[in-house]
N, C-alpha and C positions, 0 to 999 in steps of 0.2 A: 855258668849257664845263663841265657840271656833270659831277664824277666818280661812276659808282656804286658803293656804298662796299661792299664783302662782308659779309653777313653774319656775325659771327662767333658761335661755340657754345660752350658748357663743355667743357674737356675732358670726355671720354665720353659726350659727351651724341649720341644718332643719333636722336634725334626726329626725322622725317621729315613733311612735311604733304603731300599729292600730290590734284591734282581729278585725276579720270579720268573724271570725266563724269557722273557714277553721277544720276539721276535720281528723286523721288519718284514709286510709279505713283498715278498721279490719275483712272484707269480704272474701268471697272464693277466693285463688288467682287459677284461675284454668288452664293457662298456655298457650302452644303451642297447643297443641292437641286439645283444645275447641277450640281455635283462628282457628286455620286447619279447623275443622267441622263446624265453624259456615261461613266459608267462603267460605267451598262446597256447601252448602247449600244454603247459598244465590245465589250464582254466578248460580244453578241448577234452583232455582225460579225462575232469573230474564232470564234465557234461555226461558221459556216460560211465561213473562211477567205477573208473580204470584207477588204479592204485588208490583207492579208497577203499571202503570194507564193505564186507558181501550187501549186506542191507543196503545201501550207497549204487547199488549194480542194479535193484530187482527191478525198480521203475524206470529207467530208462530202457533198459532189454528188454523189457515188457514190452511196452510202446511201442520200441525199433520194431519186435516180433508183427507185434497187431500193424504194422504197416505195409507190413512186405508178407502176409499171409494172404492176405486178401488175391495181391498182385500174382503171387506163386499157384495159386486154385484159378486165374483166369488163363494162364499159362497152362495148366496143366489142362482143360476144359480147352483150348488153342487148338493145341497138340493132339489132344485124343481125338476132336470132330474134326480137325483137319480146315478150321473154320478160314473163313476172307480174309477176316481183320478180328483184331481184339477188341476184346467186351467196353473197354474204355479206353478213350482216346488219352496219350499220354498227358496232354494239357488239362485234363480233369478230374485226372487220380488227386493229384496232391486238396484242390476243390472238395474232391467227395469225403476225403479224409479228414477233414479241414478241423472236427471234434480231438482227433489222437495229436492232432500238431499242438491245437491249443494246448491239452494237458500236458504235454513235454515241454511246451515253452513258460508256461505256470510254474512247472516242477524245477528247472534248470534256471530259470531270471535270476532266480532268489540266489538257489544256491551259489551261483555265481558271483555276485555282490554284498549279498545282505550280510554274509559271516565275515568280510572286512570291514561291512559297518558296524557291524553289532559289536564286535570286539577290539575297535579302534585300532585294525591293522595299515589303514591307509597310509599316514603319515610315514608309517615304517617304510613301505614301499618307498614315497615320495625320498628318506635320507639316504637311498641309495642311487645310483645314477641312472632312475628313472623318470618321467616328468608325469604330469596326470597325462596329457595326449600320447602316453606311449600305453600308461593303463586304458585308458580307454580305448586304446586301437587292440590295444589286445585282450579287452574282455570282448568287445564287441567283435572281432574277428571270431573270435572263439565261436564264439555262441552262434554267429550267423553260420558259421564250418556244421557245427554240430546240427542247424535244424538243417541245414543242405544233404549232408549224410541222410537225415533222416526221410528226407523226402526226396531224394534222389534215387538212393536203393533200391526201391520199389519199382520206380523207373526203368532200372537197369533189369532190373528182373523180367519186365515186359520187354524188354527191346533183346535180350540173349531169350525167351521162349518165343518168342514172333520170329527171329532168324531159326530159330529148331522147327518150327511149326512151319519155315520153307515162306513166309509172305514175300511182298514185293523191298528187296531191301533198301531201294531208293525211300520208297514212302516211309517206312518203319526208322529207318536213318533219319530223316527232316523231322517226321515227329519226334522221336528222342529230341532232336538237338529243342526244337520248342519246345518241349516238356523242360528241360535240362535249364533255359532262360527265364523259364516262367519261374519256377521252385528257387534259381537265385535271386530272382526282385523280392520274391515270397520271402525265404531266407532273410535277407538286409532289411526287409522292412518290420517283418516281424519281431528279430533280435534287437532292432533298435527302440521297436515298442516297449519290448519285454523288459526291456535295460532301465529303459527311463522307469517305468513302473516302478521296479522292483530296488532302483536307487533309493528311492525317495522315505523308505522306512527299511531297518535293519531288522524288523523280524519279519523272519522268513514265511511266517504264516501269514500276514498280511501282506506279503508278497503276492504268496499265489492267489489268494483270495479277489486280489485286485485286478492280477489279470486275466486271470478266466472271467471275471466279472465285464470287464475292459471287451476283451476278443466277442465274448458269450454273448453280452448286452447289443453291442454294437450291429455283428453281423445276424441276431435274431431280429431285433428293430427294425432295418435295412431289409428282412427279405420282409416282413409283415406288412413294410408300408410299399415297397413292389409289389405285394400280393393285390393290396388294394388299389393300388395306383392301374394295376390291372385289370380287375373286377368294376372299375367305374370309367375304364374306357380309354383313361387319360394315362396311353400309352409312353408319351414323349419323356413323363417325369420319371418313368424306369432308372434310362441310364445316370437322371441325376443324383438320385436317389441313391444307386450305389455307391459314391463318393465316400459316404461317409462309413465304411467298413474296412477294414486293413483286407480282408477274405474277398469281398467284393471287388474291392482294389483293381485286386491281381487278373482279378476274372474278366473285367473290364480290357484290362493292357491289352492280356492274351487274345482274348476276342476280338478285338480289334486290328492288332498287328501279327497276333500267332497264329491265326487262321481257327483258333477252339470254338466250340461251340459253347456259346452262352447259357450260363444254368438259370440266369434271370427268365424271370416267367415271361410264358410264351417264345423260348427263345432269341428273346429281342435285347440284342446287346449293342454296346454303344455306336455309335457312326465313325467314322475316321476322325474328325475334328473333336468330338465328343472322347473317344480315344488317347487323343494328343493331350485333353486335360487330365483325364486317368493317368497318366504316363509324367507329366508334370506333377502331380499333386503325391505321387509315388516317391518320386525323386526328393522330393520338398519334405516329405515326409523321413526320408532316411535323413536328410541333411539337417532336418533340426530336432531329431535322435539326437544325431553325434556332437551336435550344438549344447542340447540341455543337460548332454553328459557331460561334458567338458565343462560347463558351467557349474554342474554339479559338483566336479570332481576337484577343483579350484579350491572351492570353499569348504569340502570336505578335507584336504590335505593339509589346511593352515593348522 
């Protein structure tokens, strides 16, 4: 019978050879563009705390509710008086609400970024075939999707109770679609607000803090110095004046090219020309968002 003979080694030698199994993956390799999608997607779920845990659900369902309650009581109030027109023009719901968008967009910046910075999951992303402009196109897709949801709903809810309540479907048609352009500048400019803010520190409580601070500060300053730009007569620095509020902004555009009616005091909102730099300064504003993200996300991934 045959003996098996041992092995023998060099002294020192612990070269070891071990199969454990380990496997070539011979699978779909399916790239950036899945990576991109499956990270919209996520990043859009966990906006409204969809496959996360119940606690994770209560404040954005909240929010969504207090948005589109308001909307469903002016519909039903449509319907039962058999009214003209509705209580609010679609271009000035999202305006009127303009306190519940903040606290969603407060609540969601963070969560969105801050818990890959707080726990240095960036880089992991970047070793796989993602690049920082694929995360940032889809944190920021995300997040603009989610405040559009949020402020579009509402929307939809007055334009399906104005066609039950029998209005004119032409008019109630064009308003939607202006209300529906206004809420996406709204959307992009705000999520790229919210983004940058909520980069630039990993806890998430100084997240929110900074941009309800950011939205709150801004567009209360803005109406106080229109109030007095009012009260002294010197009505022209109104539309300058709103410039400088992301809320104003918006109100600005619409006013001017949406046909809305201006919440600025005394109804006095900006001129066509005056308009055209709302509308630039919007634009400039989403584009160097996605600029300071990008520039963010560079030096976070090294």
């Amino acid at each position: 019978m045959a003996v098996e003979q041992p092995v023998t080694t060099a002294p020192g030698d612990q070269t070891r050879i071990h199969n454990i199994g380990y496997r070539a993956y011979d699978g779909p390799r399916l790239g950036r563009a899945y990576a991109r999608r499956s990270l919209y997607s996520q990043s859009l779920r966990g906006s409204y705390g969809l496959g996360r845990s119940v606690k994770s659900k209560v404040l954005p369902m909240l929010l969504f509710a207090v948005m589109c309650v308001p909307a469903a009581i002016m519909v039903a109030v449509a319907v039962a008086t058999r009214a003209d027109d509705l209580p609010v023009d679609y271009t000035r719901y999202a305006i009127m609400m303009q306190a519940v968008i903040s606290l969603y967009l407060a609540a969601q910046a963070p969560q969105s970024v801050s818990r890959d910075l707080r726990f240095k999951t960036v880089p992991l992303y970047f070793s796989r075939p993602i690049e920082a402009a694929d995360y940032v196109r889809a944190k920021y897709a995300a997040l603009a999707s989610a405040v559009f949801v949020l402020t579009a709903a509402p929307l939809l809810l007055l334009y399906a109770g104005a066609l039950l309540a029998k209005l004119d479907f032409a008019d109630q048609t064009k308003g939607f679609a202006q209300g529906l352009v206004s809420v996406t500048l709204l959307s992009l400019l705000l999520a790229g607000i919210g983004l940058v803010i909520a980069s630039v520190t990993p806890r998430r409580g100084f997240g929110i803090a900074a941009v309800i601070a950011v939205l709150t500060i801004s567009y209360g300053a803005v109406s106080t110095l229109q109030a007095i730009a009012d009260a002294q007569g010197t009505s022209d620095a109104i539309a300058w004046i709103g410039l400088f509020s992301p809320v104003s902004l918006i109100d600005g555009v619409q006013s001017a090219f949406l046909g809305a009616v201006s919440t600025f005091p005394g109804g006095i909102g900006p001129t066509a020309a005056e308009g055209a730099v709302y509308l630039v300064v919007t634009l400039g504003l989403i584009a160097a968002s996605y600029g300071l993200l990008m520039r963010r996300y560079k030096k976070v991934g090294l």
